[in-house]
C-alpha positions as CSV (number, residue, x, y, z in Angstrom):
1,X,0.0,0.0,0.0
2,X,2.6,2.4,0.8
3,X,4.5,1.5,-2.9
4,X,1.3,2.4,-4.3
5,X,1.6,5.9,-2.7
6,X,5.1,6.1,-3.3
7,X,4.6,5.7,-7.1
8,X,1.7,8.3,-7.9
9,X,3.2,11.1,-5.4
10,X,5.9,12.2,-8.2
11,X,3.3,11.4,-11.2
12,X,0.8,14.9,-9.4
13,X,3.2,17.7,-10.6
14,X,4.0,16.3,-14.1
15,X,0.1,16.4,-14.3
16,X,-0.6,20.3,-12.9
17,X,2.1,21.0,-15.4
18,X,-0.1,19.6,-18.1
19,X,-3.2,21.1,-17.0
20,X,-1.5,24.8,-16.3
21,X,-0.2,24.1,-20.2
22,X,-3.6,23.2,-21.2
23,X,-4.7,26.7,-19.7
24,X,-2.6,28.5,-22.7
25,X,-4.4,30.2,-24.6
26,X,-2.1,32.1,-27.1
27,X,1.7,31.7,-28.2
28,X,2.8,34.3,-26.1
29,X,2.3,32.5,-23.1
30,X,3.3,29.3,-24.7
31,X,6.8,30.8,-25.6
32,X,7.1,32.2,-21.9
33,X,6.3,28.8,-20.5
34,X,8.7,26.9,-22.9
35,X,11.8,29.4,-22.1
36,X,11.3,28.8,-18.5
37,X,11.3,25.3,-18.7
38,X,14.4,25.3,-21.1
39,X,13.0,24.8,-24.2
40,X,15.2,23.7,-27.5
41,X,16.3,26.3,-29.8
42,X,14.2,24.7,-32.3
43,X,11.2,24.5,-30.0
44,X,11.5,28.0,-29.7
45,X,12.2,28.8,-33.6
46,X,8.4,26.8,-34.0
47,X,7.0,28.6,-30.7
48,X,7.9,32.2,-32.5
49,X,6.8,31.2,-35.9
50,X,3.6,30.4,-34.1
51,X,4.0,34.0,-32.6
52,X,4.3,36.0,-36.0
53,X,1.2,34.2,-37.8
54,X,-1.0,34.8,-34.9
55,X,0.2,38.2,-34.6
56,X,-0.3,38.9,-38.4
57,X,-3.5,37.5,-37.6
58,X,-4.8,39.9,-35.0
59,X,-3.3,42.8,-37.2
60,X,-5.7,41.6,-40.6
61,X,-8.9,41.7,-38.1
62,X,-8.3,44.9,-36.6
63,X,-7.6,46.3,-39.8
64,X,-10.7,44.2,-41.0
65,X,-13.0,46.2,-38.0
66,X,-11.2,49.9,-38.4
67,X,-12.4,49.9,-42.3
68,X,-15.5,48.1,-41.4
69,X,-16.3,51.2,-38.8
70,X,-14.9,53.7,-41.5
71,X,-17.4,52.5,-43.9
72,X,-20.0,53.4,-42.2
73,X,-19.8,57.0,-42.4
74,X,-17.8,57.7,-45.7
75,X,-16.7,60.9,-46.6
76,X,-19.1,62.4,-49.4
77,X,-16.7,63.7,-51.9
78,X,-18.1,65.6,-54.8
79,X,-17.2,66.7,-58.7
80,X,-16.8,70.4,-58.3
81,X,-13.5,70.6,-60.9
82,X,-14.6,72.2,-64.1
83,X,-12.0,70.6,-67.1
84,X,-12.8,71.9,-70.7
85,X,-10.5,71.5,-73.5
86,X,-11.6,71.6,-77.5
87,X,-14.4,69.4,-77.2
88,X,-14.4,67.7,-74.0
89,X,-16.0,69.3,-70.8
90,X,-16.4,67.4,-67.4
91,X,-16.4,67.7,-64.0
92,X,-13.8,65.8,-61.4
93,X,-13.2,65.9,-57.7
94,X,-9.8,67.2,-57.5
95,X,-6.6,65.5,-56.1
96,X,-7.4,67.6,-52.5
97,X,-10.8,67.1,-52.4
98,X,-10.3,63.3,-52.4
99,X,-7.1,62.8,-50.3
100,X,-8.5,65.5,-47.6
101,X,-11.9,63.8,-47.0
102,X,-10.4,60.3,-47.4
103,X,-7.3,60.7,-45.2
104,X,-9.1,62.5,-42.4
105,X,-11.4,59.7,-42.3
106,X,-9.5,57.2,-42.4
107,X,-7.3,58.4,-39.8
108,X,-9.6,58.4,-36.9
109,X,-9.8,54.9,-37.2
110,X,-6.2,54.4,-37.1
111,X,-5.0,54.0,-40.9
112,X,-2.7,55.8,-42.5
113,X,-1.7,55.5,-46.1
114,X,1.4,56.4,-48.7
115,X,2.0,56.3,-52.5
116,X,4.5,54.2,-54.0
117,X,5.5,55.6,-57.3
118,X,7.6,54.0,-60.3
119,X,8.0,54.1,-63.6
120,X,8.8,51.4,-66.2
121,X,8.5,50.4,-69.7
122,X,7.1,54.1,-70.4
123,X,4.4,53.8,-67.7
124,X,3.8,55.6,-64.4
125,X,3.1,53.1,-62.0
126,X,1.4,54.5,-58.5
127,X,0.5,51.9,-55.5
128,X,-1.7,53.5,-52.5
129,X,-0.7,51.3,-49.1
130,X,-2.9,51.7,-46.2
131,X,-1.6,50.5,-42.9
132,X,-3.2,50.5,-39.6
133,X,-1.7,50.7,-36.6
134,X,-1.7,47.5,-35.5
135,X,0.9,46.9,-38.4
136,X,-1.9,45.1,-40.8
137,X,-1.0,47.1,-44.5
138,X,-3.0,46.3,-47.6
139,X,-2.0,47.9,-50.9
140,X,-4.0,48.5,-54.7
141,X,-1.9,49.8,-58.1
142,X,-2.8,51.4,-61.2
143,X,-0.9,52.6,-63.9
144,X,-1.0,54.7,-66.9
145,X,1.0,56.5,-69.7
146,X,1.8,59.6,-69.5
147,X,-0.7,62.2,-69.8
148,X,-0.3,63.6,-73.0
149,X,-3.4,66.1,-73.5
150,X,-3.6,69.4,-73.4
151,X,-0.5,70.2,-74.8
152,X,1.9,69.3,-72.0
153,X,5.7,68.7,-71.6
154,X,6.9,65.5,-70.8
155,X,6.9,66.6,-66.7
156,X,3.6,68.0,-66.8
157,X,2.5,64.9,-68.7
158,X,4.4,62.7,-65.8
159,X,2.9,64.3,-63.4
160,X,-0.7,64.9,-64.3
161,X,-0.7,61.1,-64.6
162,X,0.6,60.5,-61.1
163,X,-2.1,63.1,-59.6
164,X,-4.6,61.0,-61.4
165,X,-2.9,57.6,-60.0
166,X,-2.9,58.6,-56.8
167,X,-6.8,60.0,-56.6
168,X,-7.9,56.8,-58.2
169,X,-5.9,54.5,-55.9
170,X,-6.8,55.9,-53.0
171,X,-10.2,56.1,-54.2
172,X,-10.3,51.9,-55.0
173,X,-8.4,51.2,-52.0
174,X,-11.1,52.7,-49.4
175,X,-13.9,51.2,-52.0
176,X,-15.3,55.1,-52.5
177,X,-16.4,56.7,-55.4
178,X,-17.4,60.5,-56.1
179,X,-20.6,62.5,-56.5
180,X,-21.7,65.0,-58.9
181,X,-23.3,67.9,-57.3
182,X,-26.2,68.6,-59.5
183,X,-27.3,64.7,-60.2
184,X,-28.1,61.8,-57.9
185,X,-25.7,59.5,-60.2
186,X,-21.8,59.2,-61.0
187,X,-21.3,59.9,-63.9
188,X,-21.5,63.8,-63.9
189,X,-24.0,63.4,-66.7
190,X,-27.5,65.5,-65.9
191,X,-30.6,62.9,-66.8
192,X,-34.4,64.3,-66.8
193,X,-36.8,63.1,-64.4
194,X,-34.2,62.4,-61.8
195,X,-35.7,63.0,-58.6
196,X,-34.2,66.3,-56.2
197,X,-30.8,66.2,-55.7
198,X,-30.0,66.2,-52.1
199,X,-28.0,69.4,-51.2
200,X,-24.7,70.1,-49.1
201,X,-23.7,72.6,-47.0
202,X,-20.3,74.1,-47.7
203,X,-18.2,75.8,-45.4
204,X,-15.0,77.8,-44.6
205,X,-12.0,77.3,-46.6
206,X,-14.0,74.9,-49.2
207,X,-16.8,78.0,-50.2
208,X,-13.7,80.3,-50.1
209,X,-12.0,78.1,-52.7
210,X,-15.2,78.0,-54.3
211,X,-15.4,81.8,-54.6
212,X,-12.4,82.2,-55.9
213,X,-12.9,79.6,-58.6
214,X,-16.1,81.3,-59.9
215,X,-14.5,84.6,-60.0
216,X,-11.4,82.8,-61.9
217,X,-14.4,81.7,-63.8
218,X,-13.4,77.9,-63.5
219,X,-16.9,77.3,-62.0
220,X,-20.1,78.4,-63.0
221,X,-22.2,80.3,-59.9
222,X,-25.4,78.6,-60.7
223,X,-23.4,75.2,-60.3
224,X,-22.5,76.1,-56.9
225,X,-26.2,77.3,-56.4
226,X,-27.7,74.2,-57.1
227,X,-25.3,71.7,-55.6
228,X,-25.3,73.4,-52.2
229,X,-27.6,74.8,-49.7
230,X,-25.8,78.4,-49.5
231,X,-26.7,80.3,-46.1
232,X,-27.5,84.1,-46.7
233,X,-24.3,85.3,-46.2
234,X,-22.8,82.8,-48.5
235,X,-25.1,83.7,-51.4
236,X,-24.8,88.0,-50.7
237,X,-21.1,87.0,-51.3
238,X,-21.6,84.9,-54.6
239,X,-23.9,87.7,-55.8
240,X,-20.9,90.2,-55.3
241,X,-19.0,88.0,-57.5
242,X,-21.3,87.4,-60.0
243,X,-21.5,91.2,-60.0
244,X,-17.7,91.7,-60.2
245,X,-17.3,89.8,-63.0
246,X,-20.5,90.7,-65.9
């Protein structure tokens, strides 16, 4: 009887040892556990591996969630650019009006982003990366020939292709598109019997840009009118424009 005792006393700690390992829930504290008790080094190589794909892991799912809560109060970002050349007249939201709303945005929920930029085979290549801070990045590219139009020079031409780039990247990446002001679609194309357009306010430095560009006249004042809901002050001072410039 007393053998008996003698030969399950030792086998008790081996077994709270198994159960305490049991208890593990991620690699961290399986890697602390397996340095204490002297772990090989290629126990620990495994244990760390372990460590990096979970981490990469939690990084994916908390980016995952910060876009997830981003989404669900996009920036509106609207067409107010005025391009006209020969035959060819459109409106675009500008390189600004994009990365200010967008970045801003994406910022309170912890993302950050950069543009890559390169250049091969004749073609301007730009890739928007957004990392959160977790670590989690994920990246979209586009590229293009130069842009030729308008009778630029080969760095104008460069580099109105990278503005593009970079709009349209940053645009794919967060899954966004832009607005025309005066229509309820995309496509900056007006289309009878559209219901009201929903209106806008504009504020500060935006209806101060705005001005100017009307006086500049690189936007029309009845465009501005009738994409946003302009407070009395606002419209006294477009009427002092529009009287400026007849």
């Amino acid at each position: 009887m007393h053998g008996i005792v003698e030969m399950n006393e030792p086998e008790l700690p081996i077994a709270v040892q198994r159960n305490s390992a049991i208890s593990v829930t991620t690699p961290t504290s399986l890697l602390q556990i397996a340095v204490q008790r002297g772990a090989s080094m290629e126990e620990l190589g495994k244990l760390m591996d372990l460590q990096d794909r979970f981490e990469k892991r939690e990084a994916e799912k908390a980016f995952v969630a910060a876009m997830a809560e981003f989404k669900l109060n996009p920036p509106t970002i609207l067409k107010e650019k005025l391009v006209s050349f020969k035959d060819t007249s459109y409106y675009h939201a500008t390189h600004s009006a994009v990365t200010e709303a967008i970045i801003a945005g994406l910022a309170a929920h912890g993302i950050s982003h950069r543009w890559d930029l390169d250049q091969k085979d004749g073609k301007v290549g730009v890739t928007c990366v957004l990392t959160h801070r977790v670590g989690h990045s994920q990246s979209t590219r586009l590229e293009s020939t130069s842009d030729q139009s308008g009778g630029k020079n080969s760095i104008q031409a460069i580099m109105s292709a990278k503005t593009y780039l970079e709009r349209h990247t940053l645009l794919a990446a967060t899954g966004l598109s832009t607005k025309d002001v005066n229509v309820d679609d995309d496509d900056g194309r007006s289309a009878s019997g559209k219901k009201e357009p929903e209106k806008f306010t504009i504020n500060g430095v935006r209806f101060a840009n705005a001005i100017i560009k009307v006086r500049a006249g690189e936007y029309p004042a009845a465009k501005l009118r009738a994409g946003f809901a302009l407070t009395v002050d606002q419209e006294t001072a477009l009427s002092d424009v529009e009287k400026e410039i007849k």
